[in-house]
Structures are given as C-alpha cells and as structure tokens.
C-alpha positions as CSV (number, residue, x, y, z in Angstrom):
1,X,0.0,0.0,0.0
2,X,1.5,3.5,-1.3
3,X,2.1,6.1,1.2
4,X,-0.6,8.9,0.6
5,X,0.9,12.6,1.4
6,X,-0.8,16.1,1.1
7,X,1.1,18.5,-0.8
8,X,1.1,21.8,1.2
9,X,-0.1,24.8,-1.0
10,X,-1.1,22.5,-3.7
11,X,-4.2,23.9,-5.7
12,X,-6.6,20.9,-7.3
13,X,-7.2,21.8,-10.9
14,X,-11.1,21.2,-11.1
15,X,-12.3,23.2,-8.0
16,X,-9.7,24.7,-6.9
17,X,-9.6,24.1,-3.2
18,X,-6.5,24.7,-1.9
19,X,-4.4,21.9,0.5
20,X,-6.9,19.1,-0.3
21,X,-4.2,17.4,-3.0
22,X,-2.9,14.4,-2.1
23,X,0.1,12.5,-3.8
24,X,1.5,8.8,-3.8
25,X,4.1,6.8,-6.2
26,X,2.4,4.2,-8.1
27,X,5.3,1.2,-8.6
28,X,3.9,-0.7,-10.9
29,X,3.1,1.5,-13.5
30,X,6.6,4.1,-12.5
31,X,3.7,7.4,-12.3
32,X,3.2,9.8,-10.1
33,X,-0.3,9.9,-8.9
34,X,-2.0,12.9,-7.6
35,X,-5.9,13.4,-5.9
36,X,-8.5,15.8,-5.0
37,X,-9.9,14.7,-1.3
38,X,-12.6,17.2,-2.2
39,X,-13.9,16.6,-5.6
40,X,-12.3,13.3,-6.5
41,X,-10.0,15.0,-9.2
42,X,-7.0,12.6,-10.3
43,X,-4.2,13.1,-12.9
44,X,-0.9,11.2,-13.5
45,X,2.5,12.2,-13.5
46,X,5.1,10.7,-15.6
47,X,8.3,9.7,-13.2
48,X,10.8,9.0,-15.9
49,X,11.6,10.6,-19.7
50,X,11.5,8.9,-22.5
51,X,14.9,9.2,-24.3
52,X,14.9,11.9,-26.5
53,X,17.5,11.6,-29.4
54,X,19.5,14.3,-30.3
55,X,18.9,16.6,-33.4
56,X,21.2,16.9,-36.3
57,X,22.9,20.1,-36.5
58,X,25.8,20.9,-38.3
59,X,28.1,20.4,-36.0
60,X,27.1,16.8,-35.1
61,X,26.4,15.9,-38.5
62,X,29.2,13.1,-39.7
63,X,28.5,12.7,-43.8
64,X,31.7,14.2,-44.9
65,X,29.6,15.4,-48.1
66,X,28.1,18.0,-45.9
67,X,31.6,19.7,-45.5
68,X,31.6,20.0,-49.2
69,X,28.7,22.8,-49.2
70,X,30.1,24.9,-46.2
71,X,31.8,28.2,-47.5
72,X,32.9,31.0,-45.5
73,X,31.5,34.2,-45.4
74,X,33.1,37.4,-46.4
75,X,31.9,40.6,-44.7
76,X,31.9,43.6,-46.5
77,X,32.3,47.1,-45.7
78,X,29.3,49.4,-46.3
79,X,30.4,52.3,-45.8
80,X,32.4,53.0,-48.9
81,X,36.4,53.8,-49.5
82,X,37.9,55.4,-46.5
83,X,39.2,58.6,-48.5
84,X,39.4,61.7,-46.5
C-alpha cells in the first residue's frame, strides 16, 4: 500500500480548493499519482523521460559530403572607401 501525502499549498485543478491534493508513487506502473480529497479530481505524473534523441545540427552531423557545401562568409564594408 502506497504512502498517501498532502502536498502543502497545492491547488486541485477542477475546483480549486486549496491543501486538499494528495500524492502517492504508483510502482507498478513508475507514475506519479496525484488526488482531489474534495472533488475526486486525479491526474498522473510521468516519473521518468522517454529518451529523446538528439537533433542533427551541423556540428554533429558526420557525412563528410556536408563539408563540401560549407563556405565562408566574407563581410563587406558598407560604408564606402575610406578617402578623406
């Protein structure tokens, strides 16, 4: 049997009563549950991530054909010759 605690402060999302939230760890399924006392409100809580890969930018890319279509950039200057 999960260990039922009151979160202080807490706010219950369908009424709105304040310190009548209570949360427990649910094992089996690796969620956080969370309850009104008052209204009978429940939602779940995910306890772990799911591994999110990592995009491909530029500078993790590895295709050595992608080098090939990098050029540098020249910077110009705007202003005009310097003549005085």
């Amino acid at each position: 049997m999960p260990i039922k605690r009151f979160i202080a402060g807490a706010v219950c999302q369908q009424c709105s009563a304040q310190d009548k939230v209570r949360a427990w760890e649910d094992e089996a399924e690796r969620v956080m549950r969370r309850e009104c006392v008052l209204c009978g409100h429940e939602d779940v809580i995910a306890l772990e991530a799911p591994e999110a890969s990592e995009i491909t930018t530029r500078v993790n890319y590895t295709d050595p054909v992608f080098d090939d279509d990098v050029k540098p950039v020249r910077i110009l200057d705007a202003t005009g010759p310097k003549d005085a």
